[in-house]
VODREN-936890 format. One line per field, with one value per residue: residue number from 1; residue in three letters; y, z negated, x negated of N, C-alpha, C in turn. Coordinates in steps of 0.001 Angstrom, whole numbers, m for minus. Atoms other than C-alpha are relative to their C-alpha. Layout:
N
resi <- [NUM  ...]
resn <- [ALA  ...]
n_Y <- [Y  ...]
n_Z <- [Z  ...]
n_X <- [X  ...]
ca_Y <- [Y  ...]
ca_Z <- [Z  ...]
ca_X <- [X  ...]
c_Y <- [Y  ...]
c_Z <- [Z  ...]
c_X <- [X  ...]
END
This chain:
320
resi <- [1  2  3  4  5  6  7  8  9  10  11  12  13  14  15  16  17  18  19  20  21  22  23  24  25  26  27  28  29  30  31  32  33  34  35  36  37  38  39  40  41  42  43  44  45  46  47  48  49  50  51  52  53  54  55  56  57  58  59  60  61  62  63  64  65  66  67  68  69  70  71  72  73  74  75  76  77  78  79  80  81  82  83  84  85  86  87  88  89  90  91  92  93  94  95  96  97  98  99  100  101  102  103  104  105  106  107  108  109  110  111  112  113  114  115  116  117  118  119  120  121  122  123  124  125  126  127  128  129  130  131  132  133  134  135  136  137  138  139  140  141  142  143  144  145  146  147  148  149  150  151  152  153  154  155  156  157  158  159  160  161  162  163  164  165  166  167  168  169  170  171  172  173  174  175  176  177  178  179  180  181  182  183  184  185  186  187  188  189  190  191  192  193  194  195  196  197  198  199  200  201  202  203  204  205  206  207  208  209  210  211  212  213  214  215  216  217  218  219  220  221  222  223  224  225  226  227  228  229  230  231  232  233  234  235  236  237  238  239  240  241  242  243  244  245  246  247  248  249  250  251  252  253  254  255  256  257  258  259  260  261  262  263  264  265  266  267  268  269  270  271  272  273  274  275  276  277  278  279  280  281  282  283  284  285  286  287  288  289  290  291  292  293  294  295  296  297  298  299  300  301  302  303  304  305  306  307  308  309  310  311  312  313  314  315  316  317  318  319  320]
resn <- [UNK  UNK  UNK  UNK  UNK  UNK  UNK  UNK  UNK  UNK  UNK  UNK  UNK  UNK  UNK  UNK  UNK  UNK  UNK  UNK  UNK  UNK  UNK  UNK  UNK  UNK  UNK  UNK  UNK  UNK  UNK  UNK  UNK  UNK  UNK  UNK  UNK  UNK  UNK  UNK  UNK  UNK  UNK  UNK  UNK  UNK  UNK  UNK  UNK  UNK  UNK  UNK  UNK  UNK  UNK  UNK  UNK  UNK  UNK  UNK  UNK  UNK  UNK  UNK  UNK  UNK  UNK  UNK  UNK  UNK  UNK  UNK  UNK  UNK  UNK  UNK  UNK  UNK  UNK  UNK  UNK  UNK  UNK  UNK  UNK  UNK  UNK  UNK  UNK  UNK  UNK  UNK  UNK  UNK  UNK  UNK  UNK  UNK  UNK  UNK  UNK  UNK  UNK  UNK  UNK  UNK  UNK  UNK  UNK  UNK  UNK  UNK  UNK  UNK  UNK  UNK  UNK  UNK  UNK  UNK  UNK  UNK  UNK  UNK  UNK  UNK  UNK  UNK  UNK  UNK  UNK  UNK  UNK  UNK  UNK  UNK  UNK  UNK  UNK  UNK  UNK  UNK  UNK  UNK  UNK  UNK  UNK  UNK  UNK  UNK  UNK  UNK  UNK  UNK  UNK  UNK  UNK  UNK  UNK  UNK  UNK  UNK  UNK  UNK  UNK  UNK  UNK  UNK  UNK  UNK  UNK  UNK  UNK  UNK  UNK  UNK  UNK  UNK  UNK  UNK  UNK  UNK  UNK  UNK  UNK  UNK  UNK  UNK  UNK  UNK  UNK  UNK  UNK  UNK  UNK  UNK  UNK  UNK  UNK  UNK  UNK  UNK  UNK  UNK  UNK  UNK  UNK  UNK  UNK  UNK  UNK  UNK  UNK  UNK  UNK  UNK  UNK  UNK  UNK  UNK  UNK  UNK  UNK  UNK  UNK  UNK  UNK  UNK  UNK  UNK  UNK  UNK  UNK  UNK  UNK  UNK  UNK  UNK  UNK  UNK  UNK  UNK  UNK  UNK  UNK  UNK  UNK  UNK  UNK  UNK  UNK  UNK  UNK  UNK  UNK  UNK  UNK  UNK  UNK  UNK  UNK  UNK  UNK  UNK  UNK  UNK  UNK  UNK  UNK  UNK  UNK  UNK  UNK  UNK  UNK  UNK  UNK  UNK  UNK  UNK  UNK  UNK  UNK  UNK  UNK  UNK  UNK  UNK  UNK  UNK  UNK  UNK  UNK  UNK  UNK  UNK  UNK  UNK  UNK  UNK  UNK  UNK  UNK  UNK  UNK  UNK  UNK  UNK  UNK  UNK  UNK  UNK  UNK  UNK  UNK  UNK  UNK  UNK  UNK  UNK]
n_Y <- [m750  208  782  m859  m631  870  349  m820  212  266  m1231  m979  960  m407  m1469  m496  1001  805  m1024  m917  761  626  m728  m371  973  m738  m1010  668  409  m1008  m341  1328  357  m1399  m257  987  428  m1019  m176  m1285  m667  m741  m887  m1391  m521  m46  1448  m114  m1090  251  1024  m819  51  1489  677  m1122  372  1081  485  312  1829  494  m696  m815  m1231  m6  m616  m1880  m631  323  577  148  m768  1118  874  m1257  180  1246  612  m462  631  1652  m440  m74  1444  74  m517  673  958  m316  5  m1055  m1321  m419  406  m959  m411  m1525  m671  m171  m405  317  m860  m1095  722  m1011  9  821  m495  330  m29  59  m281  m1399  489  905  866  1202  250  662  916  1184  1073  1154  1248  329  1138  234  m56  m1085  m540  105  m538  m776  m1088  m433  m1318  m1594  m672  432  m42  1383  m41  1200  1034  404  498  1860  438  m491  953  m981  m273  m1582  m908  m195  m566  m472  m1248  m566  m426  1024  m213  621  1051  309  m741  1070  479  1360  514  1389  1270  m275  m1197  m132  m1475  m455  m1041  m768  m1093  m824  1421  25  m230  m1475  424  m579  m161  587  m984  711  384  1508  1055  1119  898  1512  793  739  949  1510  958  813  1040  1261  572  867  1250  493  1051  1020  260  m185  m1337  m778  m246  m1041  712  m71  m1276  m1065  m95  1327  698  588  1185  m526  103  m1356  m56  m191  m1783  m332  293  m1256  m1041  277  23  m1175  m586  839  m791  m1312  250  m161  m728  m1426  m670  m180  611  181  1253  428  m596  m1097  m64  m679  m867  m950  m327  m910  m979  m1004  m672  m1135  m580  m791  m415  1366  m465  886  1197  1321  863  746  887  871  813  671  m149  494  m1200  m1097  m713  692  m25  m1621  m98  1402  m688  m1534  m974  m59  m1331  m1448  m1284  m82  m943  m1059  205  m762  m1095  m177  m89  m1240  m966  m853  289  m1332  m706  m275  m188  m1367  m295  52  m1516  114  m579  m828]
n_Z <- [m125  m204  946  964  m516  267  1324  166  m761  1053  1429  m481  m621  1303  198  m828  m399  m551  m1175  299  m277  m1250  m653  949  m387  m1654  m176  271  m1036  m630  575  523  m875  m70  1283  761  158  402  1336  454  545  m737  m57  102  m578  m1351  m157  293  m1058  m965  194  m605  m1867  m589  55  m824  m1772  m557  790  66  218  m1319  m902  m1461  540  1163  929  m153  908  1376  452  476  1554  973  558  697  746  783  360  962  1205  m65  540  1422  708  153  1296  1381  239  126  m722  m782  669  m706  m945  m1214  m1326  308  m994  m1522  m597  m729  m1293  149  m524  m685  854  m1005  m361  403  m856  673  m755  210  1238  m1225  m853  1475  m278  m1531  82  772  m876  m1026  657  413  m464  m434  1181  1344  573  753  506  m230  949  1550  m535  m756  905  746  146  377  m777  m556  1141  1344  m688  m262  1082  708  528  515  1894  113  m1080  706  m666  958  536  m745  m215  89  1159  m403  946  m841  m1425  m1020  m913  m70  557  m634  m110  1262  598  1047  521  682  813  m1467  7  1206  1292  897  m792  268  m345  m1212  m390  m1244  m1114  122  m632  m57  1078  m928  m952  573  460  m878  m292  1174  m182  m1678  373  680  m659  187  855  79  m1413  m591  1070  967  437  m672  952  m231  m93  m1358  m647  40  m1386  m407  m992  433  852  1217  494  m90  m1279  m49  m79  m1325  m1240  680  m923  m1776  m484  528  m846  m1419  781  m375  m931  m847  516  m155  1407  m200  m11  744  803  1329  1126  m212  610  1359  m338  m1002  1115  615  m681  409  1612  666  m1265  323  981  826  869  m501  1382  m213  m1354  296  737  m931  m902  1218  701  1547  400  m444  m623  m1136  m948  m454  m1557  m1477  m782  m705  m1578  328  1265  m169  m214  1831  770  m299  1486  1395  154  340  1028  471  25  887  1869  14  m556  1138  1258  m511  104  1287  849  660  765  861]
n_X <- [m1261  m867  m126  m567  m1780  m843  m410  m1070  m1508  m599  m332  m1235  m1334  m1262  m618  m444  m654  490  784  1510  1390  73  615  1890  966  680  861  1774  814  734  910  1194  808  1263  1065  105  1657  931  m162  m1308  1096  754  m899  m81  m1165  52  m363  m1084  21  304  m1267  m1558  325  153  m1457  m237  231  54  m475  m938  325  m391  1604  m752  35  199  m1045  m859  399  m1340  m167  2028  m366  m596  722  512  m598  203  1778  m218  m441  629  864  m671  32  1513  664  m559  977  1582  1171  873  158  m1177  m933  511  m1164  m356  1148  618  m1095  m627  m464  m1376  m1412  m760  m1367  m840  m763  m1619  m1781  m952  m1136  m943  m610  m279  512  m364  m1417  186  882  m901  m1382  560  m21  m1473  218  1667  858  935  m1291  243  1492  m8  m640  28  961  m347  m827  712  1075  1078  1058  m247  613  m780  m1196  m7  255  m688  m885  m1173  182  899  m1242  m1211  m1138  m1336  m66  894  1520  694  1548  1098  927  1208  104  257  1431  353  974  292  m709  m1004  m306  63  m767  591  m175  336  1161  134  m44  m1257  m1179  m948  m1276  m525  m2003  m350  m981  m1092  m253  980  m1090  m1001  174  537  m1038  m972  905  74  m702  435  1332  m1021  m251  1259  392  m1210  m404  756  m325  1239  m127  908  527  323  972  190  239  m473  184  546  m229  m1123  m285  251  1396  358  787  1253  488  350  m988  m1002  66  m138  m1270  m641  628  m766  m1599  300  m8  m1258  m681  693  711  1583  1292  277  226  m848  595  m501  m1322  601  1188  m662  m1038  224  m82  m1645  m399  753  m569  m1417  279  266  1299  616  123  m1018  1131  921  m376  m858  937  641  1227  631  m364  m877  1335  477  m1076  m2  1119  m515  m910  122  m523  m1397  m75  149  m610  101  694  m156  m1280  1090  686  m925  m1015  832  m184  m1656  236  741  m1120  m1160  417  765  m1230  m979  433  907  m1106  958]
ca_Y <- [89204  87003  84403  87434  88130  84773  84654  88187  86828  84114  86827  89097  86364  86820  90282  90821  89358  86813  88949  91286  88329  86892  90271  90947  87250  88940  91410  89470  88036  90969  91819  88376  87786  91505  91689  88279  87473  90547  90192  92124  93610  94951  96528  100078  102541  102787  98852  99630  102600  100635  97511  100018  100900  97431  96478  100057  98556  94780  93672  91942  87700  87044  89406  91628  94792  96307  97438  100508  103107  102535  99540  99838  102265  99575  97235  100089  100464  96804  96575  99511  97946  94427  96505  98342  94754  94288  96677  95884  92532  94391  92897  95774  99203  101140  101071  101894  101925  105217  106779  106135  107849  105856  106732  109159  107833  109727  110885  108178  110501  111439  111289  112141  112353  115214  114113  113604  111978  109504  109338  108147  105614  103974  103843  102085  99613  98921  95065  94546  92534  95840  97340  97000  97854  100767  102218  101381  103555  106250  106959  105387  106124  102289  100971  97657  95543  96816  95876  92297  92146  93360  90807  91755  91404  94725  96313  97798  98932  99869  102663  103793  102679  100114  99468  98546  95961  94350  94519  91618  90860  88751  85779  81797  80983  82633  86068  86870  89483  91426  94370  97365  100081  101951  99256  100298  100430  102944  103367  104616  106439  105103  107911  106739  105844  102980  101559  101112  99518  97025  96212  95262  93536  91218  89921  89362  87492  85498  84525  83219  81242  79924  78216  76386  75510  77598  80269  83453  84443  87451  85591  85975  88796  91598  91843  87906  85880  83766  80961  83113  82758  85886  87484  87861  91879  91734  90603  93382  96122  94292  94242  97607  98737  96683  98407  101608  100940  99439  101795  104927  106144  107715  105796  105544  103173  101734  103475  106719  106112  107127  109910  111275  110687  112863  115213  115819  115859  118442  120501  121002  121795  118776  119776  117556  115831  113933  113480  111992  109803  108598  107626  105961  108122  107757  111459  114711  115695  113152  113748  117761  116846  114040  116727  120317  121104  119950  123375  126315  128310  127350  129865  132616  131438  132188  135262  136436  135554  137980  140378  140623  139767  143053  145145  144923  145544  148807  149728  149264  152991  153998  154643  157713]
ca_Z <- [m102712  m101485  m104347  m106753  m104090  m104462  m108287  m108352  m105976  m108711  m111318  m109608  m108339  m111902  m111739  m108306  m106268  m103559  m100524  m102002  m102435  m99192  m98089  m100454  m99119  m95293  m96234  m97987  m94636  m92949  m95715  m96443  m92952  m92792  m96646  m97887  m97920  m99774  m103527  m105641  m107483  m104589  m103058  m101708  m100389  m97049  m96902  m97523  m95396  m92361  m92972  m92375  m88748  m87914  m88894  m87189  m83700  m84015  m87005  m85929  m86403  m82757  m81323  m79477  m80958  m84216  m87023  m87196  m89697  m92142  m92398  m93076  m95716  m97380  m97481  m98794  m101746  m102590  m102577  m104826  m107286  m107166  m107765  m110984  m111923  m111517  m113932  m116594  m115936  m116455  m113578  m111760  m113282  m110838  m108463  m104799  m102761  m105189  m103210  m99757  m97990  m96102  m92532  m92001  m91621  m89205  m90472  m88807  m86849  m88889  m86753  m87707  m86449  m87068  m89181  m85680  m83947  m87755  m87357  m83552  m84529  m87626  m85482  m83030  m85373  m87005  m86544  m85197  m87621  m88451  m89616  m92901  m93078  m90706  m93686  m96910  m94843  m93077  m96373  m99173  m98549  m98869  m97794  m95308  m98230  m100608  m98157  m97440  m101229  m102601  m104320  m104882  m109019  m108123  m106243  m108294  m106198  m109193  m110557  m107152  m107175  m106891  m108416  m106703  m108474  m105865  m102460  m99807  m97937  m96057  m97326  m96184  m94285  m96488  m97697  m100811  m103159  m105658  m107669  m105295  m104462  m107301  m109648  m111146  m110156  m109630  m109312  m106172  m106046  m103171  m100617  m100649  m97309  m98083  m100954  m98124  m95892  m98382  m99787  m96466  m95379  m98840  m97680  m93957  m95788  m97977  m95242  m93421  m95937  m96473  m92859  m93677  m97159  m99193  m101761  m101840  m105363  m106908  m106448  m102528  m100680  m99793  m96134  m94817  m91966  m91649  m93420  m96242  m96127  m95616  m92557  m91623  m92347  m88828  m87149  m89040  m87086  m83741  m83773  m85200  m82290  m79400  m81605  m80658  m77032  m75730  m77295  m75808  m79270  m79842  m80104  m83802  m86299  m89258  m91838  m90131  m91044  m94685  m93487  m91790  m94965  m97132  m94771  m95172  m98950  m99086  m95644  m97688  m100811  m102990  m105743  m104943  m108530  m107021  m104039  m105664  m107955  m104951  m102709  m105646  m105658  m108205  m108221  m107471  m105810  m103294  m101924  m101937  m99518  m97201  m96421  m96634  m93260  m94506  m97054  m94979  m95951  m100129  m100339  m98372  m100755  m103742  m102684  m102156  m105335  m106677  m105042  m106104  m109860  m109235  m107197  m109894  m112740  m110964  m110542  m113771  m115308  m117606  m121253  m123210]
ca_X <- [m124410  m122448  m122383  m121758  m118202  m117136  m117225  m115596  m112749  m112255  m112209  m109635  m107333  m104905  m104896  m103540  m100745  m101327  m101206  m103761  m105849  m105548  m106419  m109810  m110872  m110733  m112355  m115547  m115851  m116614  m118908  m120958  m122260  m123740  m125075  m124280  m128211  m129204  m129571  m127077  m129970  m131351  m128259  m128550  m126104  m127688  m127290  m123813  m123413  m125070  m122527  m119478  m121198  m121653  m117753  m116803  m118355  m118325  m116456  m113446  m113483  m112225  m115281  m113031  m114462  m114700  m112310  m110067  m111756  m108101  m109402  m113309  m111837  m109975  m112892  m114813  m112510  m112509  m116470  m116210  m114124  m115792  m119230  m117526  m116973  m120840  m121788  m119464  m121167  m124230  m125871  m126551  m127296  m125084  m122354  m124190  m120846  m119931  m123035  m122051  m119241  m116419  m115027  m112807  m109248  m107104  m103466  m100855  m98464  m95010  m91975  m89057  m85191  m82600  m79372  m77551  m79472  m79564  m75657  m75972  m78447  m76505  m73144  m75253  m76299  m73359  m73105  m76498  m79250  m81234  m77783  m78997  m82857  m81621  m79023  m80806  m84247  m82704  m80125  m81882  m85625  m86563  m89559  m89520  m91344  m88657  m85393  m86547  m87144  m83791  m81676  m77751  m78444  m80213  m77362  m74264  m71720  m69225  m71405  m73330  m76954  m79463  m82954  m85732  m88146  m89838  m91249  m91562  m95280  m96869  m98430  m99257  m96802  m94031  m92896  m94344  m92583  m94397  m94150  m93323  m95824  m97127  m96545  m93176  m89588  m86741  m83171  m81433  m77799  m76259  m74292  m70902  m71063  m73943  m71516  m68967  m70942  m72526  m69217  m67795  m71456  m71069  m68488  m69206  m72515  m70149  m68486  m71444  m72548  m69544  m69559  m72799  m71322  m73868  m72447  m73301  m74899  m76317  m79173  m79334  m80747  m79241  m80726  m81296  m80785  m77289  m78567  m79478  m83006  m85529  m86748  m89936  m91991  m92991  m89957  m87832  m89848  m90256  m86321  m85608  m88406  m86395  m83018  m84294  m85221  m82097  m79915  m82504  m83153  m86340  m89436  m89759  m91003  m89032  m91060  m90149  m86769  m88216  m90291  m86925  m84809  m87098  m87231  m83557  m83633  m86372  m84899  m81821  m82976  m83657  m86159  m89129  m89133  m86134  m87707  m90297  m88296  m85973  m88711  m90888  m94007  m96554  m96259  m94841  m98257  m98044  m94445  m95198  m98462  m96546  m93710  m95109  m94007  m90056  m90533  m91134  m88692  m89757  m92368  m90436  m87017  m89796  m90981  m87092  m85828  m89020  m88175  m84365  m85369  m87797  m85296  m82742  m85035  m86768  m83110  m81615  m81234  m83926  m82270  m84348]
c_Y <- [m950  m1476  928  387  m897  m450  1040  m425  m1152  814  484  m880  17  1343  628  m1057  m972  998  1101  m909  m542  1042  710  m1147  40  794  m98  m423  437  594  m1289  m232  1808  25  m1164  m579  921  3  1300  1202  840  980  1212  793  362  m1555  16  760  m1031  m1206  652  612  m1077  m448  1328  m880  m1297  m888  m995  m1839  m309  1081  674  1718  211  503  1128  757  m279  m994  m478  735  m693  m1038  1043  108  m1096  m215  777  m622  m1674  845  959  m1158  m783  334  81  m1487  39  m967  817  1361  1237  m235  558  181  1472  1201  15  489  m834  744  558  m704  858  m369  m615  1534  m67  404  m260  m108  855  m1176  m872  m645  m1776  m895  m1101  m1351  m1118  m365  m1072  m1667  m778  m1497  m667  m780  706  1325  527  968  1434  1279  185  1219  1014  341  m287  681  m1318  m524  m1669  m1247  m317  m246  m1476  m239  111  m837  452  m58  1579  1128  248  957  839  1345  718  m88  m1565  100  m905  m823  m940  49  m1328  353  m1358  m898  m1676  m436  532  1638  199  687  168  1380  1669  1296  527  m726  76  263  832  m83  1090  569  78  1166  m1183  m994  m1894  m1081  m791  m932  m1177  m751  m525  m844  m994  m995  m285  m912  m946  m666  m1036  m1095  m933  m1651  m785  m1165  267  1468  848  708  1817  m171  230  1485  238  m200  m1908  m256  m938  m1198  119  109  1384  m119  873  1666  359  418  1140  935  m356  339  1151  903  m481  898  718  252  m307  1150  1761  1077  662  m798  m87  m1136  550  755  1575  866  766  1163  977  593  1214  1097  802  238  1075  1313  405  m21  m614  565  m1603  m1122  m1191  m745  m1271  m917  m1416  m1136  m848  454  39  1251  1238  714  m837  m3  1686  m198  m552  1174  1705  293  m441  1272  1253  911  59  1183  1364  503  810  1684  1264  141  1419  871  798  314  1628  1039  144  725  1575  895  128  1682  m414  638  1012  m804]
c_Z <- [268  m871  m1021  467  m328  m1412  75  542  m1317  m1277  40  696  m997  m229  1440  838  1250  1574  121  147  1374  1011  m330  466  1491  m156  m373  1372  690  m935  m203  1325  388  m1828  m1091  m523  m1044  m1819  m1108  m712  892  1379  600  695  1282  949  547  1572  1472  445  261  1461  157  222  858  1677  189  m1025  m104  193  1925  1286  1198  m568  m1111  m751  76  m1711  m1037  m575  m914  m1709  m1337  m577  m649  m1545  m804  m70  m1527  m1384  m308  m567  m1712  m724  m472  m832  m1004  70  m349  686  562  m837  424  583  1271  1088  m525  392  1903  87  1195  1402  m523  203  262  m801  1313  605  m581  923  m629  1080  m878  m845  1187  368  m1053  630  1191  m561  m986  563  1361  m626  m715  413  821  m1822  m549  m305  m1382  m531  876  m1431  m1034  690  271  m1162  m1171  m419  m159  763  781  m1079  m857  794  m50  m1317  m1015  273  m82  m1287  429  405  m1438  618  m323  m11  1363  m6  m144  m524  988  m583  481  1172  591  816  329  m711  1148  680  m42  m21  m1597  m767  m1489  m224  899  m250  m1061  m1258  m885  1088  220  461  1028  123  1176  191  m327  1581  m20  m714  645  222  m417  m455  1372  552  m1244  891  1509  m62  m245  951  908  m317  147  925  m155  m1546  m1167  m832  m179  m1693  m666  m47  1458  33  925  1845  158  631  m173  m1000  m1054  m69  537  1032  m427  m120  1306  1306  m570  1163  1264  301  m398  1657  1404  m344  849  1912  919  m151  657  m800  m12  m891  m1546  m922  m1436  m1019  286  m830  m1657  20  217  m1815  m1127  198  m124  m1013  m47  625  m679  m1751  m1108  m710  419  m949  433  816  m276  m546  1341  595  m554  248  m669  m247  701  1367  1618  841  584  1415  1132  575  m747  934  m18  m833  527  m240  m1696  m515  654  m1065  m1197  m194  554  m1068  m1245  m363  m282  m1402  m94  468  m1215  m1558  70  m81  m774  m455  m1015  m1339  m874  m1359]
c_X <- [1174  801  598  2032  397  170  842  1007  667  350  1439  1290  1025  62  247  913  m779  m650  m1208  m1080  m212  m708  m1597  m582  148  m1199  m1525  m504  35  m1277  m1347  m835  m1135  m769  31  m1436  m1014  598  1035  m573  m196  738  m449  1177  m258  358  1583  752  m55  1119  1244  m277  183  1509  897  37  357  390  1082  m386  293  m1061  m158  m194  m230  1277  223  m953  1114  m801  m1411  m150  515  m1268  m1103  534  50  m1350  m317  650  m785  m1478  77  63  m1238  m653  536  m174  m1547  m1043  m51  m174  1212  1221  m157  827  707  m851  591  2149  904  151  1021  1663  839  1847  548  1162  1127  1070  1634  1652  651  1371  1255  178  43  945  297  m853  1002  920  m713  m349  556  173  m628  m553  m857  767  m490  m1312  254  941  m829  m1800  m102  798  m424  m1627  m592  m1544  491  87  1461  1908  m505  476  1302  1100  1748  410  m477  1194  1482  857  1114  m813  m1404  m1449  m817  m1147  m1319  m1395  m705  m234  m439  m1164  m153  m1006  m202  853  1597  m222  m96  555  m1134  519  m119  m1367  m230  273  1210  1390  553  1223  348  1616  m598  1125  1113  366  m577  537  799  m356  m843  1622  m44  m1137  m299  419  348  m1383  457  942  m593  m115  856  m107  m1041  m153  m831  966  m376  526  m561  m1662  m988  m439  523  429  m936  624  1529  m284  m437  m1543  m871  m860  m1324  m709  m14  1330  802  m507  m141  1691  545  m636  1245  1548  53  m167  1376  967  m829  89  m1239  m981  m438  m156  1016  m309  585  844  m213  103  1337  661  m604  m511  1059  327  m860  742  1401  111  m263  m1426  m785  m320  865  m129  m605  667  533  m800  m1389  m1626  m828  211  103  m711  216  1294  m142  m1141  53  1046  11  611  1642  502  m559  376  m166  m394  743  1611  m824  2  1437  576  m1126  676  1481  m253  m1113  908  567  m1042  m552  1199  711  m409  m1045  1172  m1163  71]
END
């Protein structure tokens, strides 16, 4: 087995970016020391099965416990696909990780804020460094990945909207960028307010620069540090978290900020196709099942417009 992972990892290394790989060659080594010894032939799905207990209780490299079920699920997923790869190598006959059932993975808690409480928050951050990743999230829908990642070639200020085309991760060292979620892009009208407040944050960038004699391109990103260069995934939400804290905001994470924004497009009537477009779902299905509970009043709207469209018709004289 574990001669068969390390050819697949050379396999799959050109068809995925870096951070993926960096994260499929963690995840072999939680798998090679529990079933690295066991022929690929001889495989079963209780093998399998018993290897996701083991990394459950006592999986973690520093031997402080075991792995979160999210994440047993993930290496789950990649064994799966690496065993698909097996039998279109036609060494094995099957695929015995499509036999065994993953853990359960609990839903992360969504938290949201009111439109308000938003308001309060952006004038707070207002010349602060998560000024930025707080507008294009909370008014935008962006994701963290795709703020680090957003160049000002992408940005068009004249006709309201930007385009999202890649997404910032970690990698060696470095911030990798790659192709954002879902594997394609999408364009964003920009509120008029967000237009302002990039115009007037250009050119408090371009100034900046300026002072350390570096121009300021459409080359540069968007949201970066004074000396132009790009901040870190991590450090974005540690300092958006600390944001929130001094300021006695509520307790929410960066991603939230999302969570809130398409809360308020659905909450005020935003067909969910746009939803979906805005916030770059793969599809329609998957923004209707993240914010159900933003559409309570859809199906009682529905079953309103019925009953007028019936009313009136029961009502219309009858003509002999």
């Amino acid at each position: 087995m574990a001669v068969f992972l390390a050819r697949w990892l050379v396999h799959v290394k050109t068809q995925i970016g870096a951070a993926s790989f960096e994260r499929y060659r963690q995840y072999t080594n939680v798998i090679i020391p529990i079933l690295g010894a066991v022929p690929l032939t001889k495989l079963r799905p209780e093998q399998i099965s018993e290897m996701y207990s083991k990394a459950l209780d006592s999986g973690r490299h520093d031997g402080k416990g075991g792995l979160s079920p999210r994440t047993v699920h993930q290496i789950h997923t990649m064994l799966k696909q690496a065993l698909t790869q097996a039998c279109a190598w036609r060494a094995i006959p099957y695929n015995p990780a499509v036999l065994v059932k993953p853990p359960k993975v609990p839903r992360k808690e969504m938290k949201t804020i009111d439109t308000e409480t938003m308001a309060k928050m952006i004038d707070a951050a207002r010349g602060t460094p998560v000024f930025i990743p707080v507008l294009l999230c909370a008014l935008c829908g962006m994701r963290r990945g795709e703020v680090i990642a957003l160049r000002w070639r992408s940005v068009d200020l004249d006709n309201g909207q930007l385009a999202v085309v890649a997404s910032g991760g970690r990698g060696k060292g470095e911030v990798i960028e790659k192709e954002p979620k879902g594997g394609r892009g999408r364009l964003i009208a920009l509120p008029v307010v967000v237009v302002t407040e990039l115009r007037r944050y250009r050119t408090q960038q371009a100034e900046q620069l300026l002072r350390i004699g570096v121009r300021l391109t459409d080359d540069h990103h968007v949201y970066a540090k004074e000396d132009g260069t790009q901040y870190w995934p991590t450090v974005v939400s540690r300092s958006f978290k600390r944001f929130m804290q001094d300021h006695q905001l509520p307790q929410i994470r960066l991603h939230d900020l999302r969570h809130s924004h398409a809360t308020h497009l659905l909450a005020a009537g935003v067909h969910p196709k746009i939803a979906q477009e805005r916030l770059g779902h793969s599809s329609i299905a998957i923004t209707m099942d993240t914010y159900s509970h933003a559409m309570p009043n859809m199906q009682t709207d529905a079953a309103a417009r019925i009953d007028a469209a019936m009313q009136t018709a029961l009502n219309k004289p009858k003509t002999k």
